[in-house]
N, C-alpha and C positions, 0 to 999 in steps of 0.2 A: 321516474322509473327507479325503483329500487334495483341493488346488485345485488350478491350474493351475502355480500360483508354486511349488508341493512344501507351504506350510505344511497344517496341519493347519486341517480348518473347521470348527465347532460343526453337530451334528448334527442335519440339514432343512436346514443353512444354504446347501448348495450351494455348490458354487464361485465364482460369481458376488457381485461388491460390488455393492450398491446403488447403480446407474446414477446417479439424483436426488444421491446422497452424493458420487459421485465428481466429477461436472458442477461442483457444489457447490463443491469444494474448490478457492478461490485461497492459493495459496502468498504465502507476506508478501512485503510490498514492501522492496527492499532501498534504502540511501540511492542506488545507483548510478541505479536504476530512478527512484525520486524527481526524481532528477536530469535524468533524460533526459525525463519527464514533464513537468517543469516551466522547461527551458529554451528551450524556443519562448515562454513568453510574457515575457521578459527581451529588453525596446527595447530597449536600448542595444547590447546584444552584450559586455558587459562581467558578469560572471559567473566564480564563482569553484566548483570543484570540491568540494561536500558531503563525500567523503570524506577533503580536506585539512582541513575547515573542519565538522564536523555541529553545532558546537556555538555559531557562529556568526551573529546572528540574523539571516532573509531577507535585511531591508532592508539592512544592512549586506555581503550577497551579491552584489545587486542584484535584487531583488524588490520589487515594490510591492506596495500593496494591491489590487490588480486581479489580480496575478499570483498570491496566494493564492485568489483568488475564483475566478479560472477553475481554479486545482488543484482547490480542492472539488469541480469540477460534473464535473471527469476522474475525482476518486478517487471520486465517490459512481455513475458511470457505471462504469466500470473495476472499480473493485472493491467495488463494495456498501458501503461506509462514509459513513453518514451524519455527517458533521461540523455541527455546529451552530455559531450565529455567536461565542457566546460560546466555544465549544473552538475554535475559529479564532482567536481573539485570544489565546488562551492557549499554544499552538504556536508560540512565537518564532522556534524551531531546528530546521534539515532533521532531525537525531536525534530530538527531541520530537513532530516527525509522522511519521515512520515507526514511533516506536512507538505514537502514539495508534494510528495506524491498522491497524498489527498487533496490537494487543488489540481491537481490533472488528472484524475479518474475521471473518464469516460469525455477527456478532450477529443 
């Protein structure tokens, strides 16, 4: 049976994806996206671009400790990833939380 798209679908499958699967699916957060997530909570206005710098720790960015705290409460709202406090102390680098947090999409 063909679908909509031309592939071919497993037989009873219907053309149709599983609505619940597709709703489901967040695409990983890129460093850019990170970035634009997490620079409204940067007082100062001093702030330096993730993709010149991913490996650069926060604070060193200009990130405090409050400003990873309200990231948690965005990514675990935003994108279903629960961060715990101790993987939060562990995440020094915009790269290090973009991929914590794309190995746990849709855990």
């Amino acid at each position: 049976m063909r679908s909509e798209n031309g592939l071919d679908a497993a037989p009873g499958a219907g053309s149709r994806i599983d609505r619940k699967a597709k709703e489901s699916f967040v695409p990983p957060i890129t460093l850019r996206e990170l970035e634009l997530l997490m620079r409204q909570y940067v007082w100062d206005g001093d702030w330096q671009s993730f993709e010149h710098a991913p490996d650069q720790p926060f604070d060193e960015l200009g990130y405090d400790s409050l400003a990873l705290l309200e990231t948690h409460s965005r990514i675990k709202r935003d994108y279903g990833v629960l961060i715990s406090e101790d993987d939060l102390e562990r995440v020094h680098t915009p790269r290090a939380l973009v991929t914590f947090i794309n190995e746990h999409l849709g855990s």
